[in-house]
C-alpha positions, 0 to 999 in steps of 0.5 A: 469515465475520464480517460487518465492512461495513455492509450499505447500503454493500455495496448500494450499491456493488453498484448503482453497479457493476451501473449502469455499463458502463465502470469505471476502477479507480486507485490511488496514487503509488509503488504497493504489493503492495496497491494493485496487488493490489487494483486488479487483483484488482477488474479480473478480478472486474468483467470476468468481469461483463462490464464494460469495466475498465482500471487506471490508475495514477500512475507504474509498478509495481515489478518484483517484482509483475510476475508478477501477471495484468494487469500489463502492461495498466495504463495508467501516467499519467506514460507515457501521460497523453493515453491515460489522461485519455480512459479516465478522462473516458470512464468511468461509475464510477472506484473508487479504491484503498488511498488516503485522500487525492486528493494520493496520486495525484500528478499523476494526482489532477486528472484522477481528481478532475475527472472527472464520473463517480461514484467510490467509495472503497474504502481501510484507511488512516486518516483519508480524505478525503471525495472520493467519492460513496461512501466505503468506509474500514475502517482495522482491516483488514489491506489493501485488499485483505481489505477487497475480498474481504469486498466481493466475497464481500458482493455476492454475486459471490465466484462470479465470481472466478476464479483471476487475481483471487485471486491479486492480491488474495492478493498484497496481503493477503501484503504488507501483513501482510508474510506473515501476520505483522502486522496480522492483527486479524481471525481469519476472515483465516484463512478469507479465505486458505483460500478464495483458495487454493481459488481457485487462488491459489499462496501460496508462488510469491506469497511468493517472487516478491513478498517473496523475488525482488529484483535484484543491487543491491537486495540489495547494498544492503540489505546496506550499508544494514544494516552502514553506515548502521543506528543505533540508539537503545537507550533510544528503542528505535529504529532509523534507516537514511539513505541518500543520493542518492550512495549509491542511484546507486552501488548503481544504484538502481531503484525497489523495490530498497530496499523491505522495507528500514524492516523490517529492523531490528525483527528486532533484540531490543528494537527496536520502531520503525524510521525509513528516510530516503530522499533523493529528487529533491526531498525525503526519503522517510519510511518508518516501521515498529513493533511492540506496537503503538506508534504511528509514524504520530504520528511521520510526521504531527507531524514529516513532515505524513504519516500512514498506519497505526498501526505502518505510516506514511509522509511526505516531508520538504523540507529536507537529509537531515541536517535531517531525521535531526536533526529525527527524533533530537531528537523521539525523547524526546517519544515515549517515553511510548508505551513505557512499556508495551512489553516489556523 
């Protein structure tokens, strides 16, 4: 396997971890199957070492990581804050999880931040912050969740991993790649996949129950959103969903249910960017996704003060959902140099 990390990095961040006793693992807001993958991933890795290891995170997981092993043991801030800011101010190491940015944790990033302990970072976005004592950020890989496994088998402790924490860290590679279909830069990918099934790890029941498995009303949804609320610019090669308040509480709304949803629309021939808006409690959400490697994280950081990955970005807009859409359509123009090297 290719050896991607910097050595003095892999040292040291094997010595934090053999230093300290009590390890909060963490990670952001609305998380993912790579947030959570990873996260959990580490926890079964640093227990089976012997440590002490609790995952605390933001606000909850959606349903369909719960088949995960150790999903029902984390501590989630907005339902159980006293009991999380003990395990945090009582920790020696915190390790923070597929996010660049302390404002990615929401309310939980005060009591993350404030904490005396070291902290490392262990993250594949761009861009990161510098608010950890040790900064692992390697933007090229697919997930965090590789870039864990490289750091676990780096340390020498890919022994240690047992069946569980394959399967999680599996799960985030299979959903940032959305099942080995985008952001496979690097060839030993491959390798990485073979040695977690060997592991153990199931990918095909991970496919399924992560990608696969959704409810009634998130498929209903899907399903309005694609025939009512699709529009598409042919001469930006782009496509927009909008979905409002109104019509998230008619299809009964959960969280996840409208996830996988921004994809949807690269399936058209021709299309190689798509923008879903989202309207939330206090803003909208921007979910952006692309192929041939146009750039929609310049669109979510120029228009929506967001960012992420190149074909994989993100941003909130405060204002009416209409504003935002129009904000969007009158800047399409300004991104058409990207394509000038796109196929027909």
């Amino acid at each position: 396997m290719d050896k991607l990390i910097d050595s003095d990095s892999i040292k040291e961040f094997r010595r934090l971890i053999e230093e300290s006793a009590d390890i909060v693992l963490t990670c952001h807001v609305r998380p993912d199957g790579d947030a959570i993958g990873s996260t959990l991933g580490m926890m079964h890795l640093l227990r089976a070492l012997g440590k002490n290891v609790t995952v605390i995170i933001p606000d909850k997981a959606p349903g369909n990581l719960s088949f995960l092993p150790g999903f029902k043991e984390m501590g989630v801030y907005t339902c159980h804050p006293e009991f999380c800011k003990k395990t945090v101010e009582s920790a020696d190491l915190i390790i923070c999880c597929d996010f660049n940015t302390p404002s990615r944790q929401d309310s939980l990033a005060p009591v993350i931040q404030g904490a005396t302990c070291r902290k490392v970072l262990v993250d594949h976005h761009q861009e990161p912050d510098n608010f950890a004592d040790l900064m692992i950020s390697y933007p090229d890989m697919s997930s965090t969740c590789e870039l864990m496994f490289r750091l676990i088998a780096g340390m020498g402790f890919f022994a240690e991993l047992d069946e569980s924490g394959a399967v999680c860290i599996l799960t985030g590679i299979i959903t940032d790649t959305r099942n080995f279909f985008v952001n496979c830069k690097h060839h030993d990918l491959y390798e990485i996949l073979i040695r977690l099934l060997e592991k153990g790890a199931d990918k095909e029941m991970i496919v399924k129950e992560a990608l696969n498995t959704r409810s009634y009303w998130s498929l209903k949804l899907e399903a309005y959103a694609l025939s009512e609320k699709l529009e598409v610019f042919p001469e930006h090669k782009a496509a927009v969903i909008t979905l409002s308040k109104d019509e998230l509480t008619r299809f009964h709304y959960e969280k996840g249910d409208s996830e996988g949803l921004v994809n949807r629309p690269l399936e058209i021939k021709g299309m190689v960017y798509s923008i879903f808006l989202r309207e939330d409690a206090d803003c909208i959400k921007v979910s952006a996704r692309s192929c041939n490697g146009f750039p929609v994280s310049e669109i979510c950081k120029n228009l929506y003060g967001g960012g992420g990955h190149l074909q994989a970005a993100g941003g909130e807009f405060r204002g009416s959902l209409e504003e935002c859409y129009r904000k969007l359509v009158e800047a399409m123009p300004d991104y058409d140099r990207y394509l000038k090297n796109q196929k027909q």
